[in-house]
C-alpha positions as CSV (number, residue, x, y, z in Angstrom):
1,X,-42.8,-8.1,8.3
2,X,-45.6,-5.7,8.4
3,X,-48.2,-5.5,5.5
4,X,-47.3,-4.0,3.3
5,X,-49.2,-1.0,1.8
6,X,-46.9,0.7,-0.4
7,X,-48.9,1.5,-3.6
8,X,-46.2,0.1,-6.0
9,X,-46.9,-3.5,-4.6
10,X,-50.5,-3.1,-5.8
11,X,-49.3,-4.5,-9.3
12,X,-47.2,-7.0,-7.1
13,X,-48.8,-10.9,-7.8
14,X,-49.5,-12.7,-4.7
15,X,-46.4,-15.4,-5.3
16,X,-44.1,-12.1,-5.0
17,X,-45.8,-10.7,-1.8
18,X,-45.3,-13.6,-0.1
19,X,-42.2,-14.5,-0.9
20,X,-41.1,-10.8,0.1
21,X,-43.2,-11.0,3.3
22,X,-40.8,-14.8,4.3
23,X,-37.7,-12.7,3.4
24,X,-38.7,-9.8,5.8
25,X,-39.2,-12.1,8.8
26,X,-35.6,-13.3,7.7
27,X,-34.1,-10.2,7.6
28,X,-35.8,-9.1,10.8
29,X,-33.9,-11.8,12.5
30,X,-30.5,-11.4,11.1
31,X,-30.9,-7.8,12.3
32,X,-31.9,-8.9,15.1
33,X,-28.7,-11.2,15.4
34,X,-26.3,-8.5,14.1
35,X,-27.4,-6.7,17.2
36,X,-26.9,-9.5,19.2
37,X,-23.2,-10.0,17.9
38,X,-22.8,-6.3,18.7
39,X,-23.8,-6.4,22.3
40,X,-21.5,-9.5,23.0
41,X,-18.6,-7.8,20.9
42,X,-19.0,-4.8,23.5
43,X,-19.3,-7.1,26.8
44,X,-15.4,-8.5,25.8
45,X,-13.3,-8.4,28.7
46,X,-10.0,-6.1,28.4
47,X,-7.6,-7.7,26.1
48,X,-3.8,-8.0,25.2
49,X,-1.9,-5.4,26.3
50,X,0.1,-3.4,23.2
51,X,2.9,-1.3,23.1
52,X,3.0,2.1,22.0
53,X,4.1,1.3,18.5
54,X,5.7,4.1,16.6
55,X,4.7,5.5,13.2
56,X,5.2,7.9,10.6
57,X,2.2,10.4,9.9
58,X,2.0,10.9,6.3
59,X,0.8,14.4,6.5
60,X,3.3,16.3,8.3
61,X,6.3,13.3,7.9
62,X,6.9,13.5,11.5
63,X,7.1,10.3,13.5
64,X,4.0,9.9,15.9
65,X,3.3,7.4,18.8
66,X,0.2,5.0,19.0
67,X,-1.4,6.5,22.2
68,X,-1.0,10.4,20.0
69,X,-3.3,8.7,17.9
70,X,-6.2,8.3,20.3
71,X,-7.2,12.5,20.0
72,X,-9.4,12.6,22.6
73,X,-10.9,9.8,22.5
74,X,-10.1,6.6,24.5
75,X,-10.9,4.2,21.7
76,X,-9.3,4.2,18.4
77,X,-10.6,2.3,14.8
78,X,-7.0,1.3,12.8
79,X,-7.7,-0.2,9.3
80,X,-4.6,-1.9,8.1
81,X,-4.4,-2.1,4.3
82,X,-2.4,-4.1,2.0
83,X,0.7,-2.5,0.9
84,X,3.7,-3.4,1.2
85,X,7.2,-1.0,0.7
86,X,8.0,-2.6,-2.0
87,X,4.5,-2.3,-3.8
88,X,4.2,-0.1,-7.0
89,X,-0.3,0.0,-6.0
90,X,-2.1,-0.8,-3.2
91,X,-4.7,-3.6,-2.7
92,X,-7.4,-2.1,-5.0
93,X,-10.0,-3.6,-2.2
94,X,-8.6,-2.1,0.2
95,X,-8.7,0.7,-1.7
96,X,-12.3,0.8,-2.4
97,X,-12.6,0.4,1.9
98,X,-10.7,3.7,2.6
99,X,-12.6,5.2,0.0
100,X,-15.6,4.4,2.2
101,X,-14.0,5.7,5.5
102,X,-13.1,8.9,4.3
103,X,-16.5,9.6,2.9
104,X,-17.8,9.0,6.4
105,X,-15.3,10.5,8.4
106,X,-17.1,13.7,8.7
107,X,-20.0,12.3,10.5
108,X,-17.9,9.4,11.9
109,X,-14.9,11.7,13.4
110,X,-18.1,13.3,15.7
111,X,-17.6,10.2,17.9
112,X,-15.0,8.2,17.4
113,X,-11.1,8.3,16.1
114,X,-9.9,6.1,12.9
115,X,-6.9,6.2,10.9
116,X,-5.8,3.9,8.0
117,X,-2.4,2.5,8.7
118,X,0.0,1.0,6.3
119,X,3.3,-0.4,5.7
120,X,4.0,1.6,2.2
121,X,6.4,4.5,3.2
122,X,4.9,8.4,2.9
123,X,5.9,9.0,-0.6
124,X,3.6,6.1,-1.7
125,X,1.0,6.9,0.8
126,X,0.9,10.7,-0.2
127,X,0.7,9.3,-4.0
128,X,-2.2,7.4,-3.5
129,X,-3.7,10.4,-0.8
130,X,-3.8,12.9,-3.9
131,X,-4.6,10.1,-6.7
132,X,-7.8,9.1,-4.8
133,X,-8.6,12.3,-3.2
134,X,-8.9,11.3,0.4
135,X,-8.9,14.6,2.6
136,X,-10.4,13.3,5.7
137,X,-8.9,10.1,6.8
138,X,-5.4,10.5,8.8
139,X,-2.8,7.8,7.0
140,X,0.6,6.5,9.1
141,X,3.3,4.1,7.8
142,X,3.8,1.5,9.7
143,X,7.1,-0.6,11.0
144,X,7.2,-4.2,10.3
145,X,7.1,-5.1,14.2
146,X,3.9,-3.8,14.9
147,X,2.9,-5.3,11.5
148,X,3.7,-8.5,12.1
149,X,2.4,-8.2,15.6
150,X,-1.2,-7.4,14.5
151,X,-0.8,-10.0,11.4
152,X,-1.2,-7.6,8.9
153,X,1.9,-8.6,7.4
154,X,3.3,-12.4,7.2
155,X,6.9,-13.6,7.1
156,X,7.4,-13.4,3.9
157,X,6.1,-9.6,3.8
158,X,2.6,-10.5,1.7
159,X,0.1,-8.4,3.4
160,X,-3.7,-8.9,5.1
161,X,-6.3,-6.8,5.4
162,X,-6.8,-6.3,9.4
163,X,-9.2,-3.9,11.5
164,X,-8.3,-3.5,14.6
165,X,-9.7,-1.2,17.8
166,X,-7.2,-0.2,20.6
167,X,-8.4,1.4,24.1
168,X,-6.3,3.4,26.2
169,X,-7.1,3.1,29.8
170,X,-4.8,3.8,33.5
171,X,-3.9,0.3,32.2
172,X,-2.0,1.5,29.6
173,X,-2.9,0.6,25.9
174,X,-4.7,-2.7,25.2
175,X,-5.9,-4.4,21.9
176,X,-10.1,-4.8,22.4
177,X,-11.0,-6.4,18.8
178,X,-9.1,-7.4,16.0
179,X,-10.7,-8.7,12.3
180,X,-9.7,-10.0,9.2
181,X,-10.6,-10.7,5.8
182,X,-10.4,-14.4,6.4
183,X,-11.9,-14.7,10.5
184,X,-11.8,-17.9,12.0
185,X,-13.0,-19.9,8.7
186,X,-10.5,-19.1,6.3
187,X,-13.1,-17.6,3.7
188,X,-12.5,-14.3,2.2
189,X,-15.3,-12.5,3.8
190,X,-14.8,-11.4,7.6
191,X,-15.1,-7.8,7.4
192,X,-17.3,-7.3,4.2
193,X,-20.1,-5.9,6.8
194,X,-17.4,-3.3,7.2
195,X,-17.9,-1.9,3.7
196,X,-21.1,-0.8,2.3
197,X,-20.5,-1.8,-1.5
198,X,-21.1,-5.2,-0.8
199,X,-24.3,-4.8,1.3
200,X,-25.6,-2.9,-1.6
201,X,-24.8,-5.3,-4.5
202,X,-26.4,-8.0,-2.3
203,X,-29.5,-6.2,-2.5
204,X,-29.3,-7.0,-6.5
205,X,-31.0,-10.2,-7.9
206,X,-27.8,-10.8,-9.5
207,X,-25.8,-10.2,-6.1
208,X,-22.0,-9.2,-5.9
209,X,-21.7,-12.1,-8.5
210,X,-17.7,-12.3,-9.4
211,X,-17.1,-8.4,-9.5
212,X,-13.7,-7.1,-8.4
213,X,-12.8,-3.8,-8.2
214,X,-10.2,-2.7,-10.4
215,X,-6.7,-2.4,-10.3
216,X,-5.6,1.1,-8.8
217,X,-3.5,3.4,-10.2
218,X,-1.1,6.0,-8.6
């Protein structure tokens, strides 16, 4: 970490300045790492092949294929939330993730195409559209095959929070990455880089502590 010369860290005993400088060099590796992850992420080799799943777009109620949901792009960003038909409320953290995505989408939709998929039916979907005033973000119900094929939904019809990116090459339509809430290590944190809530309360010197958000309502 550089010196610092902000004026603020004038008044800053020496015990704090160096403590700060060891966690810089810290967090200049795990950036360095994240990057590291990100450029082996984008060397994967093509992966399992997909079929073009059917949905129903919330908006317009009309049923649309995966591949239609590509735009013009050859990559697509799905975020499968928890909530199942017979649901009255969604995951209220998943929730809190699609309120991220569609306050991003402006900037985000520049590049790249991402919809939030589901296996609630419309009417719920629509519900929860208004209630949380998401305006941006395209929403599609989802069958149970291609839930269950993507493990976003178990055999007993509980339901996981998956991200998944698809590419559409003279291949046909492939499955590139896929993450979960749980990754390879069972813990409940696989795609918390994926919202920015928790990177912020970890910036806190009481961290994310036990905080939850709260229930949603409809």
């Amino acid at each position: 970490m550089q010196t610092v010369e902000v004026p603020i860290y004038e008044k800053a005993t020496g015990e704090y300045l160096n403590a700060r400088r060891a966690l810089g060099e810290e967090e200049i590796r795990l950036r360095d790492q994240i990057e590291a992850v990100a450029e082996q992420r984008r060397a994967l080799p093509r992966g399992p092949s997909i079929d073009d799943y059917e949905f129903t777009d919330v908006a317009s109620g009309k049923p649309v294929r995966l591949s239609e949901l590509f735009g013009n792009t050859n990559s697509l960003i799905v975020y499968n939330m928890m909530f199942a038909p017979g649901d009255d409320a969604p995951c209220p953290m998943c929730t809190m993730w699609v309120d991220g995505y569609d306050g991003v989408m402006r900037q985000l939709s520049e590049t790249a195409t991402m919809v939030v998929a589901s296996r609630a039916p419309i009417e719920k979907l629509r519900a929860l559209r208004d209630s949380r005033g998401w305006s941006r973000l395209r929403l599609v119900s989802s069958a149970e095959e291609y839930a269950r094929t993507i493990g976003s939904e178990n055999e007993d019809g509980t339901q996981n929070p998956i991200m998944t990116i698809y590419c559409s090459d003279a291949d046909g339509l492939s499955l590139w990455y896929r993450v979960s809430a749980e990754m390879q290590d069972e813990r409940e944190r696989g795609i918390d880089l994926l919202s920015p809530v928790w990177n912020l309360l970890d910036l806190l010197p009481e961290g994310r502590g036990d905080w939850y958000p709260t229930p949603v309502k409809v």
